[in-house]
Each structure stands twice: as structure tokens, then as C-alpha cells.
C-alpha positions as CSV (number, residue, x, y, z in Angstrom):
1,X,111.4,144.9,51.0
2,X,113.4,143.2,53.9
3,X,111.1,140.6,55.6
4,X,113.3,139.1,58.0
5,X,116.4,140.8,60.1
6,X,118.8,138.3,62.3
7,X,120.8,139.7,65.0
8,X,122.6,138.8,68.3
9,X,125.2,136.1,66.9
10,X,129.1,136.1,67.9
11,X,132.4,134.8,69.3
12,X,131.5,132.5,72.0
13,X,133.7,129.9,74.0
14,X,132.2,126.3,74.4
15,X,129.6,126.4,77.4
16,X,128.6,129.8,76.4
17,X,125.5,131.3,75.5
18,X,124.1,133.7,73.3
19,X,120.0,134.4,72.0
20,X,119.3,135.5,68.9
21,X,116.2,137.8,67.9
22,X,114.9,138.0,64.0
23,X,112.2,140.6,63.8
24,X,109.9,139.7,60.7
25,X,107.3,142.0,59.3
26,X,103.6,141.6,60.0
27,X,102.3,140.1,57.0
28,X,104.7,137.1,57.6
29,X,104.6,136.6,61.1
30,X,101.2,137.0,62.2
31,X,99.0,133.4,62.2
32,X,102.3,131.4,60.7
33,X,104.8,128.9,62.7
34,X,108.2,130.3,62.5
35,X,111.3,128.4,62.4
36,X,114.9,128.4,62.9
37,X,117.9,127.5,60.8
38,X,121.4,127.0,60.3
39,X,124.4,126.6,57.5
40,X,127.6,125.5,59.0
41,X,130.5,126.0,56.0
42,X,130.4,123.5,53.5
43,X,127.3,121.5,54.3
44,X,123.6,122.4,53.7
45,X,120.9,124.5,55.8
46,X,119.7,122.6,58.5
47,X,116.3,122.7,60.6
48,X,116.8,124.0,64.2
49,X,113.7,124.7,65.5
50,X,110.1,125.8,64.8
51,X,107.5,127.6,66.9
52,X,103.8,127.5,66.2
53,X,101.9,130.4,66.1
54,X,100.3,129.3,69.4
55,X,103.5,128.2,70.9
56,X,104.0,124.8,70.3
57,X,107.9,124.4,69.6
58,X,109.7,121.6,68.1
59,X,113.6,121.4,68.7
60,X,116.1,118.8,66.7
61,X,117.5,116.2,68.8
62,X,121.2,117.6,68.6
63,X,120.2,120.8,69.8
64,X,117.6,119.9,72.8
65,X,117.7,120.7,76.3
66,X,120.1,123.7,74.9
67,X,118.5,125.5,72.8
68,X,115.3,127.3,73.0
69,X,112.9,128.8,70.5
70,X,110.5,131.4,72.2
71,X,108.3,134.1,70.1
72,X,106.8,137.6,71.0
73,X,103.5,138.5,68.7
74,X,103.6,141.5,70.0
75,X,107.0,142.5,68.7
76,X,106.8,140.3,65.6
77,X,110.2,138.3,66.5
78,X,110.9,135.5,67.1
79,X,114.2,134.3,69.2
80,X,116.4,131.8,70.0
81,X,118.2,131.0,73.2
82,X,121.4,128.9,73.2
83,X,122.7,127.8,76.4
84,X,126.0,125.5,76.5
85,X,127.3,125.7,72.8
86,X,129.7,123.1,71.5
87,X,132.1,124.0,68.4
88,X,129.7,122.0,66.0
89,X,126.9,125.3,66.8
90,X,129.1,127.5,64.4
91,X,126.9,128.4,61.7
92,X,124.8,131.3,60.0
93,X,121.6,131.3,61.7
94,X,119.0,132.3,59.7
95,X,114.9,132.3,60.5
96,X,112.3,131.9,58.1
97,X,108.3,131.5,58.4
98,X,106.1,128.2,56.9
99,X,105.3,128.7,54.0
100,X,108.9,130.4,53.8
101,X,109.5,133.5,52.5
102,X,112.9,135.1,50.4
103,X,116.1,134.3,53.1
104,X,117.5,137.1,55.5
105,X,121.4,137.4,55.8
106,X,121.4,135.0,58.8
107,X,123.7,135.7,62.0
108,X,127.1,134.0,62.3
109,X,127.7,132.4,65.5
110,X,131.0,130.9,66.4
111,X,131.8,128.7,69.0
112,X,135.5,128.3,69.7
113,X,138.1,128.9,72.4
């Protein structure tokens, strides 16, 4: 059963921007934070950002004042906005709830001229 679906990543030159939606099913969504992630090749998955099911959001430093994390309960997705993106963005973005649930297949976003 697919739990989480990533969409809206791409080619992008630096400065660009792009927002990415991941609709999750009910079960998972509803009451939990929900948080972003990213693998760039050869190094681990890193924390991007995490919303709480109230709103509260939590961005790490490298990606603040750029990137936005923003949820809809209504629609069960969650999304994040990325405004001026550098080369060192390019990574599969995956989302996940807390207490995290089996990986989607993440989005590729690439960031080069």
C-alpha cells in the first residue's frame, strides 16, 4: 500500500525555484508532524524540514530563509517551497511522517546551469 507520493522536482538553474507536494494517506498524516528530506549522491539522507501538525515548522540552517515547509490537512500533503536554489540543493527529496513510516521514491531535484 503506497503511503507517501513525491512530486514536483526537476531541472532548475541556480536562483530558481520549484515546490514540491507529497500527498500521504490519512492514517499517516492526520495528528502527526511531517517532515522533509534529502539524499544528495553519495552521502546520507538529511533532515530538511518538519511541520507540526498544528503548524509549527522547523527548517535547517542551510536551507532557511529559502525554503519553506507548508501543509494542507485537508488534502493530506504536505509541500515544500524552494526559492533561490544553489547546486548543493540537488538531491532526491523524499517526505516522511514522525514516527516514520516505509520511504516513498523521493523527487530528484537538480540544480545546475
Amino acid at each position: 500500500q503506497v503511503q507517501l507520493v513525491e512530486s514536483g522536482g526537476g531541472l532548475v538553474q541556480p536562483g530558481g525555484s520549484l515546490r514540491l507536494s507529497c500527498q500521504a494517506s490519512r492514517d499517516i498524516f492526520v495528528g502527526n508532524d511531517m517532515a522533509w528530506y534529502r539524499q544528495a549522491p553519495g552521502k546520507r539522507r538529511e533532515f530538511v524540514a518538519r511541520i507540526s501538525s498544528s503548524g509549527y515548522t522547523v527548517h535547517t540552517n542551510s536551507v532557511k530563509g529559502r525554503f519553506t515547509i507548508s501543509r494542507d490537512n485537508a488534502k493530506y500533503t504536505v509541500y515544500l517551497q524552494m526559492n533561490s536554489l544553489k547546486p548543493e540543493d540537488t538531491a532526491v527529496y523524499y517526505c516522511n511522517s514522525l514516527p516514520a513510516v516505509d520511504w516513498g521514491q523521493g523527487t530528484q531535484v537538480t540544480v545546475s546551469s
